[in-house]
N, C-alpha and C positions, 0 to 999 in steps of 0.2 A: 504494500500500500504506500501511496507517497502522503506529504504531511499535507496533502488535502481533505486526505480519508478517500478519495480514490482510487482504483486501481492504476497501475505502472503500466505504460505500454506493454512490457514484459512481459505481466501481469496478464493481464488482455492476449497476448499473441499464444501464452499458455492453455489461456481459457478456451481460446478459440480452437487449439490445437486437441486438446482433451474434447470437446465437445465434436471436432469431425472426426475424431477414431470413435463415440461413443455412437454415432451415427452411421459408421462402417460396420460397428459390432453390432449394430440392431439388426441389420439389414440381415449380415450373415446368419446369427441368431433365427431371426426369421425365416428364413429360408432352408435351413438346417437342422437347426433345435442349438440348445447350448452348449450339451455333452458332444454335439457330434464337430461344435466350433474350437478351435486351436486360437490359443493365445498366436501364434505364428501367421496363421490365416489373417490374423485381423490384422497385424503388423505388415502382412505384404500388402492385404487390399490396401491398408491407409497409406500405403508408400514410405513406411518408416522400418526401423533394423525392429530386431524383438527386443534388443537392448535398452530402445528408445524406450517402445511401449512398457515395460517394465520400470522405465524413470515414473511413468505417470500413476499405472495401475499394477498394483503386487498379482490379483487374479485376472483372469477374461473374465470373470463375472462383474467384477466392477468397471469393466471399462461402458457401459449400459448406465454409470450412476449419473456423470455430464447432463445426458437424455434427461432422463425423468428425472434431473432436477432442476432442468429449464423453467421448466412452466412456474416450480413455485418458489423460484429466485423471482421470474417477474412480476408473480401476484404480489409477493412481501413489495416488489421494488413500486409497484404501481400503487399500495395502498400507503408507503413511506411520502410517495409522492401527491395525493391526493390532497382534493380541499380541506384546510384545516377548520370552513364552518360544518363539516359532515359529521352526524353523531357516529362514532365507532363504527358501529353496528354495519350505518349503512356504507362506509368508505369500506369497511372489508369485504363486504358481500359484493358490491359491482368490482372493485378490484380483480375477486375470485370469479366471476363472471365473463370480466376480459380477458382477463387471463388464459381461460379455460377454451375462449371463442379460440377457432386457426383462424386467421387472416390472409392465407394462400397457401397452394399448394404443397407447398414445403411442410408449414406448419400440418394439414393435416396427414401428410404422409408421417409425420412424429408424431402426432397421435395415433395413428395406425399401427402405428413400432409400438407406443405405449402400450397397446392393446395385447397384442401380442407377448410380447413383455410380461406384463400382469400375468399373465394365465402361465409362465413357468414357472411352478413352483422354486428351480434354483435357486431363483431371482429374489428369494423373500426375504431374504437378507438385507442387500443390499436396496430396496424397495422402506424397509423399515429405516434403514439407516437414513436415506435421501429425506423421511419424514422427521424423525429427528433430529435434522440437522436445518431442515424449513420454521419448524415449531421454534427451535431457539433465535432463527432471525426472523422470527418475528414478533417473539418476544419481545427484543431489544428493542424493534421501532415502536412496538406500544409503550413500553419504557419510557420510550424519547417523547411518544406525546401525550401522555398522561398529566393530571396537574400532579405534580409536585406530592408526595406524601401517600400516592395511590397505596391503596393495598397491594402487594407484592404478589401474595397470593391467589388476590380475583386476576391481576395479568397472568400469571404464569397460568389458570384456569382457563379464562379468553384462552390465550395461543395454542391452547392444547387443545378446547373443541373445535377451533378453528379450524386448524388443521387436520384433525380428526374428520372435520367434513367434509376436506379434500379427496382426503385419501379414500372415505367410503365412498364419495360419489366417482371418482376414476374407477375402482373397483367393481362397483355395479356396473357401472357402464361397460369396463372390461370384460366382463364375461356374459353379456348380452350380445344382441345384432342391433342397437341402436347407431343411427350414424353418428359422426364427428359434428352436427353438427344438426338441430331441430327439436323435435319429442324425444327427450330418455337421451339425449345428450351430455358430457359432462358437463357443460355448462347451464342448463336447468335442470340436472341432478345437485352441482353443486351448489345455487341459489335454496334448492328446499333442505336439503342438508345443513346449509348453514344455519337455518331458520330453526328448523328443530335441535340442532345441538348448540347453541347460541341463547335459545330462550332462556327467560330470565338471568341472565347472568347483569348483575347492574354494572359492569361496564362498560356495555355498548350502550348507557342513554348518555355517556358523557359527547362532551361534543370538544373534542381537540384541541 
C-alpha cells in the first residue's frame, strides 16, 4: 500500500496478474473438474513457469480465490463508496445488488465460472475463506462510518449477516438453472436475503 492507503502500481499489476491465472483456473476447472486440473496446466494456459504460479498460490485450489473474491471486494468497495445521507441498511443492500448485476459479457461469463465453482465440493474451503476475508472488510468500512462509540458488537453482527446473505444467495443461485441475470438471480436473491438476515439489527437505521 502507498501512504495514501492505496494500492502501489505493483500492487495493482499483482492483482491483476492473480486475478487472470484465477480466471485461467476457472475455465480449466470447468471444463475438466479440479482433480482432473494440474497446478502445471494452469501455469502453461496463463503463460507463466509453475514456479511463478506457486509465488502466488501454495495449491491449484486456491488459484479460483482472485475469482470469487471479485465480486465482494466490489460490493465492500461500492458501499465504502456510497452516499453518506443513506441509512446502512439501504447503502449495503443496493451496493450488494450492483455488485451482484454483470454489466457485460465478461462479467457474466465469471459468474458462470462462479457457478460452476460453487457446486465443487473441493472448493469449500477456499469459498469459506474468500467469505471470511469479505466479512472482515467490511467490517472495517462500517467501523469507519459509524458515529463514534458504536457498539463493536452490533458491527461485527451487521458484517457477518451481511455477508452471510451473500454467500446464501450465490449458493442458491449456484445450484439452481436461474440465469445470471432476472427471476432467482443473484442479484434479487441477494436483495431478499439481505432483508431477512439484516432484520432488526439496529444498525442499519443509522444513517452514516
Amino acid at each position: 500500500m502507498s501512504v495514501t492507503g492505496r494500492p502501489t502500481l505493483n500492487q495493482r499489476r499483482r492483482d491483476d496478474t492473480r486475478l487472470e491465472i484465477a480466471r485461467t483456473a476457472a475455465a480449466l476447472f470447468a471444463e475438466r473438474g479440479v482433480e482432473a486440473t494440474t497446478a502445471e496446466e494452469i501455469a502453461v494456459t496463463s503463460g507463466i513457469s509453475l514456479r511463478t504460479f506457486y509465488r502466488y498460490f501454495r495449491v491449484k485450489e486456491e488459484a479460483v480465490a482472485p475469482l470469487l473474491a471479485a465480486g465482494g471486494r466490489r460490493w465492500v468497495l461500492l458501499f465504502a463508496e456510497s452516499s453518506a445521507g443513506l441509512p446502512l441498511r439501504e447503502a449495503l443492500e443496493r451496493s450488494a445488488v450492483e455488485s451482484l448485476t454483470p454489466v457485460d459479457d465478461q462479467a457474466i461469463e465469471a459468474m458462470h465460472w462462479t457457478r460452476d465453482l460453487l457446486r465443487d465440493a473441493r472448493l469449500d474451503t477456499v469459498w469459506q475463506r474468500v467469505h471470511g476475508d469479505s466479512e472482515e472488510r467490511l467490517r472495517a468500512v462500517l467501523t469507519a462510518r459509524c458515529p463514534r462509540g458504536t457498539d463493536q458488537l452490533e458491527i461485527r453482527l451487521a458484517a457477518a449477516a451481511a455477508t452471510a446473505a451473500i454467500r446464501v444467495a450465490l449458493e442458491e443461485w449456484a445450484f439452481s438453472d436461474a440465469p445470471a441475470a432476472g427471476p432467482g438471480s443473484p442479484q434479487e436473491l441477494g436483495a431478499r436475503c439481505m432483508r431477512e438476515l439484516t432484520a432488526g439489527l439496529r444498525l442499519w437505521t443509522l444513517i452514516a
